[in-house]
N, C-alpha and C positions, 0 to 999 in steps of 0.2 A: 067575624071569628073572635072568641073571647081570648085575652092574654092571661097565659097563667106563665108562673116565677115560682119556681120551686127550688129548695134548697137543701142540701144534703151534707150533713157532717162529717169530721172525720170519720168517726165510728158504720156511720151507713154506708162508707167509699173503702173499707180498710183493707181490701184485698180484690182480686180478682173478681171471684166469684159473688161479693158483695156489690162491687159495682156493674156487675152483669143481673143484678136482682133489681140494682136502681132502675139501668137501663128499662126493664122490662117493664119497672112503674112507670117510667116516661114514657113507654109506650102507650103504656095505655089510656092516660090521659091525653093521648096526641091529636087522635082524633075530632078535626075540627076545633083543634084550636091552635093556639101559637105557643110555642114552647120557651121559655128562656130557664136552664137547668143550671143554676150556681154551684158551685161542691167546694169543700174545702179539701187540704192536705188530705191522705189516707192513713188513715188512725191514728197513732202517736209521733207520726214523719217532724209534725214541728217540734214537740218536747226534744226529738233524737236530733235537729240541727240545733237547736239548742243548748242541750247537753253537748255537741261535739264542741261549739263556740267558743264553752267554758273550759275546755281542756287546751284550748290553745291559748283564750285571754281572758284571766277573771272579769275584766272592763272594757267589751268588745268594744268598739267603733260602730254606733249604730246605725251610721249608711250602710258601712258593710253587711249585719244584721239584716238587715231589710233586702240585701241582695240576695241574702243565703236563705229565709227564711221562704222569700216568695215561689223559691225554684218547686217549693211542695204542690203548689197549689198547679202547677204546670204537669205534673207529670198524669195530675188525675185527671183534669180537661181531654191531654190527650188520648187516656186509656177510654173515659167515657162518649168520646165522637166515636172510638171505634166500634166501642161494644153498639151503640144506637146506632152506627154501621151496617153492623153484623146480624141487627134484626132486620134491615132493608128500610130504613130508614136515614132520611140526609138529616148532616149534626155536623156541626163547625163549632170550631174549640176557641177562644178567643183568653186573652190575658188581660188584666185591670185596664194597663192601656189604651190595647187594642177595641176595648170599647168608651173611651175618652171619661174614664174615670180619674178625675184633675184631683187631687188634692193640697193642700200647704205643705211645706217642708218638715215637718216636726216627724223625722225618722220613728218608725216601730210605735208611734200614735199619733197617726195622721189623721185629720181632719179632710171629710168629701167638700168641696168648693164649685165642682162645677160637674157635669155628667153631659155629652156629647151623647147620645145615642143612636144617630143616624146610621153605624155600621150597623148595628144589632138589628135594626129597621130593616135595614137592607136585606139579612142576611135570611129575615121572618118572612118577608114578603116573595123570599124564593122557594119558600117553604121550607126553609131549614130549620133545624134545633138549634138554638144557641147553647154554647156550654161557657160557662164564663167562669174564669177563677175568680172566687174569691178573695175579701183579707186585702188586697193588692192594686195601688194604683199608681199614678204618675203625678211632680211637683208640678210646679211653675219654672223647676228648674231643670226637667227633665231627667229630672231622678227617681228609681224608684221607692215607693215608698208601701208602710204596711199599714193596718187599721186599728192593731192592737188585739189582743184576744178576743173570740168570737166574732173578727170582722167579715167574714161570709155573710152572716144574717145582716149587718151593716151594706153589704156590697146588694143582699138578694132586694132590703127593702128598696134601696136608692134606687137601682133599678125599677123596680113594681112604679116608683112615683115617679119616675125619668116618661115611663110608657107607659101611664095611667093602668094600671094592671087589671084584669077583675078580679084577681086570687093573689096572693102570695103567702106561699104553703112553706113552711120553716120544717125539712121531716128532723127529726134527730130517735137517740136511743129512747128517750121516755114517751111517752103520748098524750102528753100535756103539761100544763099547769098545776101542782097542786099543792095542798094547803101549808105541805112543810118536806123537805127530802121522804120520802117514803124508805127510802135503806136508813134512816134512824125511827122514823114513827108508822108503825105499821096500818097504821088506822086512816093514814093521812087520805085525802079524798082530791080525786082531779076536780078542777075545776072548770063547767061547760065555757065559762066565757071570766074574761078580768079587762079592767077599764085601765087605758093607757096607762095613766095615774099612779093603780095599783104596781100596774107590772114593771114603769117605769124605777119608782122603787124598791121593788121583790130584786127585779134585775141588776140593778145598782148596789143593792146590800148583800150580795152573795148569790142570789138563785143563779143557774149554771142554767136555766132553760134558753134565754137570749140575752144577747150582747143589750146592754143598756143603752148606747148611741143609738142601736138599730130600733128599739122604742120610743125613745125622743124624737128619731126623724120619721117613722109612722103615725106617732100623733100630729107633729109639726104638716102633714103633707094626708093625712089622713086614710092611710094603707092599713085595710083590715089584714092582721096578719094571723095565720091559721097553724097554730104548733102543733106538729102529727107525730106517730111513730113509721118510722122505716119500715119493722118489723112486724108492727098489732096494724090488723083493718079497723076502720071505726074512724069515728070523729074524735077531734083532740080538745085544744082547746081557743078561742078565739080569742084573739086581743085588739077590743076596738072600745069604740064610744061610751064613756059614762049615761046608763041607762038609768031610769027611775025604779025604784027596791035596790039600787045596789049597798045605798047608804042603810041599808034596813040590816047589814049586816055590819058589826063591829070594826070585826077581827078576818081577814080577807086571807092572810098566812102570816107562815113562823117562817125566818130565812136565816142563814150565819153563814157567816166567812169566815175560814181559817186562813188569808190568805195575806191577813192585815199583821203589821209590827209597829208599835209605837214607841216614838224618840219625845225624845223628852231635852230640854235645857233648863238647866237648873240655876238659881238665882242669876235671873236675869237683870241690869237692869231696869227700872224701870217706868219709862221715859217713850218721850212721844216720838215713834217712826221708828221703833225697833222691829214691833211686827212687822211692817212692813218690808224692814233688810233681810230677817228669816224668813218668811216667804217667799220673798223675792228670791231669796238665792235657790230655792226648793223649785221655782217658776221657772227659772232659769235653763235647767237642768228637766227639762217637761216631764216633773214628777208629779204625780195628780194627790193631794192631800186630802182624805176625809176630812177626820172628827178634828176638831180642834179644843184644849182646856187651857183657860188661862188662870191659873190660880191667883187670891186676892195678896193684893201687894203687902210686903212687911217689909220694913229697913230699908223701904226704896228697891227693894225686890223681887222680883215674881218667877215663877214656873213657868214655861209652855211647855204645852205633850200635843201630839197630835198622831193620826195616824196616816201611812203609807201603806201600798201595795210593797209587799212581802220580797218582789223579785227588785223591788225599788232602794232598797231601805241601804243597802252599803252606800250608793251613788250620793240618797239624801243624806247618810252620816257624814260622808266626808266633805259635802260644801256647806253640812253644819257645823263642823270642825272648823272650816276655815272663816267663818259671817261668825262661829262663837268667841273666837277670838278678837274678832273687830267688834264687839257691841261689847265685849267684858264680861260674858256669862262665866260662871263656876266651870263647868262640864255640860258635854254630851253623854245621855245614856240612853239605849236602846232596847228593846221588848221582843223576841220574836212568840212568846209564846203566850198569845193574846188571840181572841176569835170576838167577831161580832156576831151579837146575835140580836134580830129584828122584830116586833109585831107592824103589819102592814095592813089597811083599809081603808079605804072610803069614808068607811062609816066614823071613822073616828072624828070627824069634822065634828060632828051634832051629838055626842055621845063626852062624858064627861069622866074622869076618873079610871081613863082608862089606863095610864102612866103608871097610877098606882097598883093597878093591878096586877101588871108587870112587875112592878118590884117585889111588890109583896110574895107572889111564885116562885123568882126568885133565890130571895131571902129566906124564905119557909125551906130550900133548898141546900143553905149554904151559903151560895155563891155570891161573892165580893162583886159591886159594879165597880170600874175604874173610873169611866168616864162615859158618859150620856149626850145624847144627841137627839133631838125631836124634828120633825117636820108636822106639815099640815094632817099626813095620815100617816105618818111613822114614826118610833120609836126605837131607840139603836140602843145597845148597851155594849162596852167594849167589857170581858170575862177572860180570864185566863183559860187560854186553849183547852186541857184538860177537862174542861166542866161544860165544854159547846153543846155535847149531845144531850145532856141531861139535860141544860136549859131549853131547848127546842123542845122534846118532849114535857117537861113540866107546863111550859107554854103552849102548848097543843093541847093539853087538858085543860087545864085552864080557863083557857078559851074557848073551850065543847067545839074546836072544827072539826074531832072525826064526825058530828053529828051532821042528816043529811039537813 
């Protein structure tokens, strides 16, 4: 019997009658084969323990966090054993735990370390559905802990590689991959297939299709992962192995995140193992740091700007506040109203001048770069929030992807 690991998002679980429609997909995939069904929270459950957090503490306690947060992902497992119940079908509801999902201590972004999956074994081999929460596992120290945003598709891959899977189907709202947000560029085109690579970066610079860990550990472990809709029949789009013609293409998609803020220390300094203390205190405090600019030294001084995740940025001002004063910087200043926006492919390995083309689009635009970032097949540019959409759109032209 073949194993399939399907996984459902908030939005495909958000009420009742949505996860009596999931139900009815798992059913029908049931047949003759092995079921393992992930879900996350139901629909906005985590923004809303979220937002209540912050009405009690601007700067929760992020064990506690991770206690409150996880209770979402519990109440959907046990609504969808029933509903898979209620079609005459056996379905056991299981939590991060309960199927020996280990991770390190690092509260509300935890790291998977080890996967136990003999419950699950157990429970397939009696012919049950497994329903497993997402998002959600157990330290070293017996604490619970979370994944971070979109860690359901983190929890669905690990699983698919824990049980050698032969499918692991991601469903969510859209039905695929493609070339840029389609609610900004109407032309944008799914795409049938993207190579780890691509989508590792698409995912990392803003795309909302999958959590970026959950494709670093499907390439790491080499889990074909299949992005569907909930809602549309049809095939979506797959994310596996760099094939031959994929370099034949440039430009692969446009991505942006409004979700970035950048701080800044001003005349720093400038001396050897300062970066290292402003990091470190940012390290400390497990805030994940993009972009980094270090402006050229004058007077024995320099810049650093870097950017954070948006829901990060109070936590890392204040232990910049405190490492600014120990290293002698002028001031801290902060940005929230900055957006990145990406070109991503393959192709840009073997292809030349493709940087400049981005600026130039741009520029021809308007729009002020801040600060830049390159990789082997990307290209980042930090913009003031206000001009995100315009820039994805000029760069969708640009780049001819509505073109088939």
């Amino acid at each position: 019997m073949a194993i399939f690991v399907q996984k459902f998002g908030g939005s495909s679980v958000a009420d009742a009658e949505k996860i009596m429609n999931v139900a009815r997909r798992v059913a029908a995939s049931a047949p003759g084969n092995q079921m393992i069904v992930v879900v996350s929270a139901m629909g906005k459950t985590t923004d809303g323990l979220l937002a209540l957090a912050r009405q009690i503490s601007t700067t929760p306690d992020l064990r506690e966090m991770d206690m409150l947060l996880s209770t979402g992902e519990q109440v959907t497992i046990a609504l969808l054993a029933l509903a898979l119940q209620s079609l005459g079908l056996k379905a056991r509801s299981f939590t991060g735990p309960q199927v020996g999902m280990r991770t390190d201590h690092a509260h509300t972004q935890a790291r998977i370390t080890q996967i136990d999956a003999d419950r699950v074994r157990r429970a397939l081999d009696a012919g049950e559905i497994a329903v497993v929460a997402g998002f959600q596992g157990l330290s070293d120290e017996d604490e619970i802990t979370t994944l971070g945003r979109g860690g359901s598709d983190l929890t669905a891959v690990a699983l698919a590689a824990a049980l050698k899977a032969d499918v692991c189907e991601i469903y969510t709202d859209v039905d695929g991959v493609y070339t840029a947000d389609p609610n900004i560029v109407p032309d944008a085109r799914k795409l049938p297939r993207v190579a780890y690579d691509e989508m590792l970066e698409m995912a990392s610079l803003g795309a909302k299709v999958l959590q970026a860990r959950s494709v670093e550990f499907a390439k790491k472990y080499g889990v074909a992962v299949h992005v569907r809709s909930t809602f549309k029949p049809g095939p979506g789009t797959l994310v596996t192995r760099e094939e031959s013609g994929m370099e034949e293409v440039v430009v692969t998609g446009i991505t942006h995140d409004r979700s970035q803020a950048k701080i800044s220390l001003l005349r720093v300094p400038d001396r050897p193992g300062i970066a290292a203390q402003v990091f470190g205190a940012v390290a400390a405090k497990n805030i994940v740091v993009d972009m980094i600019v270090q402006n050229i030294s004058r007077d024995g001084f320099t810049d650093i700007s870097f950017t954070v995740p948006r829901g990060d940025h109070l936590r890392a001002q204040t232990a910049l506040q405190e490492i600014g004063r120990t290293v002698g910087a002028e001031k801290v200043v902060h940005d929230e109203r900055v957006a990145k926006v990406s070109i991503v492919g393959v192709g840009m390995r073997s292809h030349s001048g493709v940087a400049a083309v981005m600026f130039g689009a741009l520029s021809k635009e308007g729009i002020n770069i801040q600060m830049i970032s390159t990789s082997e097949i990307a290209v980042s540019c930090v913009i003031e929030d206000k001009y995100a959409e315009l820039a994805v759109r000029a760069l969708h032209d640009t780049f001819e992807l509505g073109r088939e």
